[in-house]
N, C-alpha and C positions, 0 to 999 in steps of 0.2 A: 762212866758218864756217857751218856750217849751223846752221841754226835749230833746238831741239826745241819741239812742241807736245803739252799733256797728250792723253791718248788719249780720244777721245769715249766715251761708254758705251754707243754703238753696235759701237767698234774690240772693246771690249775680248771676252775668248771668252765668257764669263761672261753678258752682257749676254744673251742668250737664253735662259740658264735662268731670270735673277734675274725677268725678263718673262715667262716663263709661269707663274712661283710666284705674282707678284703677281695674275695671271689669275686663277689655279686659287683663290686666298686671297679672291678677291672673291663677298660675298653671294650676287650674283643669278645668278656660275656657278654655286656650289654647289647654285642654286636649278632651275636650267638640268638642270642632272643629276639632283636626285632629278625633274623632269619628267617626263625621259625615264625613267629605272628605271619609275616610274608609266604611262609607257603600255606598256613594253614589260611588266610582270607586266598590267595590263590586254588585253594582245593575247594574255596565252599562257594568261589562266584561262578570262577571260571569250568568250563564244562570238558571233561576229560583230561584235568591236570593232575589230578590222586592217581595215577594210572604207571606202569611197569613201562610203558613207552614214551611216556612224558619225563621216565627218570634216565632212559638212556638217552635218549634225543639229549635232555638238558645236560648230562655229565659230559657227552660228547661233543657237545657247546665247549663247554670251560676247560676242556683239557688244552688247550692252546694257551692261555690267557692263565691258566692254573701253573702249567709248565715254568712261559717266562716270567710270570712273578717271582717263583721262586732265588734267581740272582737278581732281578732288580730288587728287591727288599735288603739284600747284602749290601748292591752296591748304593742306595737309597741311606740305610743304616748312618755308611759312611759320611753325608756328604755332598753323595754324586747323583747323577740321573744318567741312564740309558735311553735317547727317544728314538735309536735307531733296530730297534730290537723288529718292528714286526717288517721293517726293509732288507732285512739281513734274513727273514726265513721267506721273502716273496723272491729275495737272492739265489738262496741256495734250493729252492723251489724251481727256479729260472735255470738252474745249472744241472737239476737232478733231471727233468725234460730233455736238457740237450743229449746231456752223456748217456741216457738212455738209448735215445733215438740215436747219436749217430757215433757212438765211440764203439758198440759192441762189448762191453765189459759188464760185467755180471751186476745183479742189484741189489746186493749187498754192499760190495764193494764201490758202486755210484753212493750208495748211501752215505758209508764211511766217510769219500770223500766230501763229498755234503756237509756233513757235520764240523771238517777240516776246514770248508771254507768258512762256515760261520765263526768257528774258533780265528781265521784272521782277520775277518774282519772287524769281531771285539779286541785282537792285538793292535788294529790300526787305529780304534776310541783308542783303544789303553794308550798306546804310544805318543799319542797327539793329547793328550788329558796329562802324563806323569811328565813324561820325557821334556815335553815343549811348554808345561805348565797352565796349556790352555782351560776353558772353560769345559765345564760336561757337556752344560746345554748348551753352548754353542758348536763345538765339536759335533756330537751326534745329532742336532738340528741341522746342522751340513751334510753330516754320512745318512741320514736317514734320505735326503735326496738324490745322494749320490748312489747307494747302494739300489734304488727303487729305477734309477737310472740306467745304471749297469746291467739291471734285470733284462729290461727293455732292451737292449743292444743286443745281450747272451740270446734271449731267445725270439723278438723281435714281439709282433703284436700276433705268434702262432701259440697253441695250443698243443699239447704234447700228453696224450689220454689211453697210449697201449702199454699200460702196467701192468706186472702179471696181477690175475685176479686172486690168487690165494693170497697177497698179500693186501692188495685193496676190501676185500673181504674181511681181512684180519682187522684191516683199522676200524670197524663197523661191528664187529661180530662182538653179543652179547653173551655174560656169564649163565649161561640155562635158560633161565623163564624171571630171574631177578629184573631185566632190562640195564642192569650196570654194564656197562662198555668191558671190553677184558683187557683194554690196554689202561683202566685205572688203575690194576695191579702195578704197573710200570710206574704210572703218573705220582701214589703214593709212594711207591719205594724213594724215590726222588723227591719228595714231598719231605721226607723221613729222614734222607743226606741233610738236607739242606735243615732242617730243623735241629738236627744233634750237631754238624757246623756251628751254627750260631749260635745256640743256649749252652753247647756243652763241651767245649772245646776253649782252649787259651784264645786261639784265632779268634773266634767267634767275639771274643771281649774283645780284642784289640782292635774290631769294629768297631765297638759301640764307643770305644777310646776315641778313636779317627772322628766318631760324629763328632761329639761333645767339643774337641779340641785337638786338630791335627797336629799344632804346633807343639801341647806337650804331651803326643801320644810319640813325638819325634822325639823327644826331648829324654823319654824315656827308652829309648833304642827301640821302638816298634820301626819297621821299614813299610811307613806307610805307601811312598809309590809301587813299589814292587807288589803289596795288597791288594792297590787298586787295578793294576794293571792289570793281574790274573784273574780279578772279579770280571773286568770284560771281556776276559778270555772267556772265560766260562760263560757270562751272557751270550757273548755271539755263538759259540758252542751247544746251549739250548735252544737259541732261536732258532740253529740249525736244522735240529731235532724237529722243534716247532712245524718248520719248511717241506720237512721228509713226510711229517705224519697228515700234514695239511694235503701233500700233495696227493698220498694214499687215498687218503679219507676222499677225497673230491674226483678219485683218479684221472686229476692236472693238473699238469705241471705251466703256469701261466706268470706273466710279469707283476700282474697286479693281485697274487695271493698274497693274504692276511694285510690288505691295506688297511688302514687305521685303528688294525687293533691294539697300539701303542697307547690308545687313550684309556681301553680300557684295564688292560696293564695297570697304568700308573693310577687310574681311577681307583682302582682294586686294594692296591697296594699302601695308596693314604688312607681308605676307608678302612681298611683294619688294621689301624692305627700308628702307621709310620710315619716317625716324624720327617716333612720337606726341608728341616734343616739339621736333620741327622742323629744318633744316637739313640733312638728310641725304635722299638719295632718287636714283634713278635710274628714267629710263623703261622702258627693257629690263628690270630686275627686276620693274617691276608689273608689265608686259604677261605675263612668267613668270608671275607672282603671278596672274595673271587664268584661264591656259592650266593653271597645276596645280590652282587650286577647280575649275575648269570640268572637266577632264578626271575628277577625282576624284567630284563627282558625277552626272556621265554614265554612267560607268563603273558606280557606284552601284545605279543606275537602271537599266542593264541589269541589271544583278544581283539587280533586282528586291528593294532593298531600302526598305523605308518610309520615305516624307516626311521623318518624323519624326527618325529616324537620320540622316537629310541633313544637317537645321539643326544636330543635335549633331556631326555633324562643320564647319560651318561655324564655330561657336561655340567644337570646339580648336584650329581653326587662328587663328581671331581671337586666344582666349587666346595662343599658341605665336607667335606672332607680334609681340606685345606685350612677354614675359614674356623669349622669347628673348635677345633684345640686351641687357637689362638683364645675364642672367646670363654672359655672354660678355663683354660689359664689366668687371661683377665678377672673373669666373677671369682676366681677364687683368693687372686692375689687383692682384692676389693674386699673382700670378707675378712682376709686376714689382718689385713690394717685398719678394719673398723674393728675388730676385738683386741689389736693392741689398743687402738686408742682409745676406745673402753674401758680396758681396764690399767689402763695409764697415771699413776697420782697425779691429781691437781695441783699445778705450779703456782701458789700463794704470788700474788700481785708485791708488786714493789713498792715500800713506801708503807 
């Protein structure tokens, strides 16, 4: 007698459409595609944007804002917010200038420690978020002043721009005649942590536990403050980074580096599609999320349109990115309760 087995949902024909609807139906392709529409009306208006310089200039843009998305989406996942992220690299920017000029110690080892200070200053979020049970947002809406503060003191209102040039060089220098930066090699490896972190690891889930519900992600022995804590270890730790390559790249080291790039961080990071109240998120969608602000206001900028119009388009994407999900949630939970009650039997009257 032969045996019959159900058919996998590989076997069946069907099985390749029903998988590229599910594709086409997901966030951060959708997000994927208007990318592209955005650079292609950017290649066919604007004049010199299809160009090998226009793709290093732009990736050289985003490597900052690329970098700290990557633990704010972690720490986002959970829950939390980070908004002291771009005061913690104009910090350690402010600290890499001193110890240059007046410690005498080598610049590697300034860097190192760079990176050290950013790592306490996301243990001093972490500490005052788990330990004291404070707020995210109000915590680092406090350190984000204080840290931009501290800057100011450490190096005062001077300027600090004799770094050696092979490595200022470095932050700038492209792969041949491609125009791609050669520190995106770094940028993607880090890109790549952080993406097998979260999709592929126990960890990674016990984030997306902490969004949904901290209380039975506890409930089930997850050590959810000890999580958080070391996610803003690691935040201030990149922003660090952030602070070093900012400083290279500009060779200065100044109080007010990478002010307000916070906004486009967290801009970045709702727009390819994390949720603001946690458990939902993907890496491929921020890193979209990163490549359409960044392409958008590049593009801008040849266009030669003002500053000011910039931050107001940063500010409808934050909003649209926010507001969106909610109302897609809504039309859909609306849909769903007009087909139940469609197809609902008729309750015969009484009597």
């Amino acid at each position: 007698m032969t045996e019959t087995r159900p058919a996998r949902a590989a076997d069946r024909p069907d099985a390749p459409v029903s998988f590229i609807r599910r594709v086409a139906g997901r966030s951060d392709t959708m997000l994927f595609l208007v990318l592209l529409a955005v650079i292609a009306s950017a290649s066919t208006i604007i004049v010199n944007f299809a160009t090998t310089v226009t793709l290093g200039f732009l990736l050289v843009q985003v490597v900052p804002v690329l970098l700290m998305a990557m633990p704010m989406t972690l720490i986002i996942v959970t829950g939390e917010i980070d908004l002291s992220v771009a005061s913690t690299a104009g910090l350690t920017s402010a600290v890499m200038g001193v110890l240059w000029r007046d410690s005498g110690l080598g610049i590697w080892f300034v860097i190192v420690l760079c990176v050290l200070v950013g790592a306490v200053c996301g243990a001093v979020n972490g500490l005052l978020i788990t330990a004291l049970g404070l707020s995210s947002l109000a915590v680092t809406i406090g350190t984000l002043a204080l840290f931009r503060g501290l800057a100011l003191v450490v190096i005062g209102d001077q300027k600090v721009s004799n770094f050696p040039s092979e490595l200022t060089s470095l932050a700038t220098r492209r792969i041949g005649d491609t125009g791609i930066p050669l520190v995106m090699v770094g940028v993607l490896l880090v890109v790549g942590v952080f993406a097998v972190v979260l999709h592929s690891t126990s960890f990674g889930r016990t984030l997306f536990a902490m969004g949904y519900s901290p209380e039975a992600a506890r409930f089930v022995g997850i050590r959810v403050d000890a999580a958080k804590f070391w996610l803003f270890v690691v935040s201030g730790a990149v922003s660090g980074m952030v602070g070093v390559y900012w400083t290279l790249r500009f060779a200065s080291a100044g109080p007010d580096n990478a002010t307000g790039l916070e906004l486009s961080v967290i801009a970045a990071v709702l727009l390819g599609g994390v949720s603001i109240f946690g458990g939902r998120g993907t890496i491929a969608g921020v890193a979209t999320g990163v490549l359409l602000i960044g392409t958008l206001t590049y593009a801008l900028r040849l266009a030669r349109v003002p500053e000011t119009t910039l931050s107001i388009v940063t500010g409808l994407l934050l909003v649209l990115s926010v507001v969106t999900p909610s109302a897609i949630a809504w039309v859909r939970e609306k849909r769903r309760l007009s087909r139940l009650h469609r197809n609902s039997p008729a309750v015969p009257a009484a009597g």
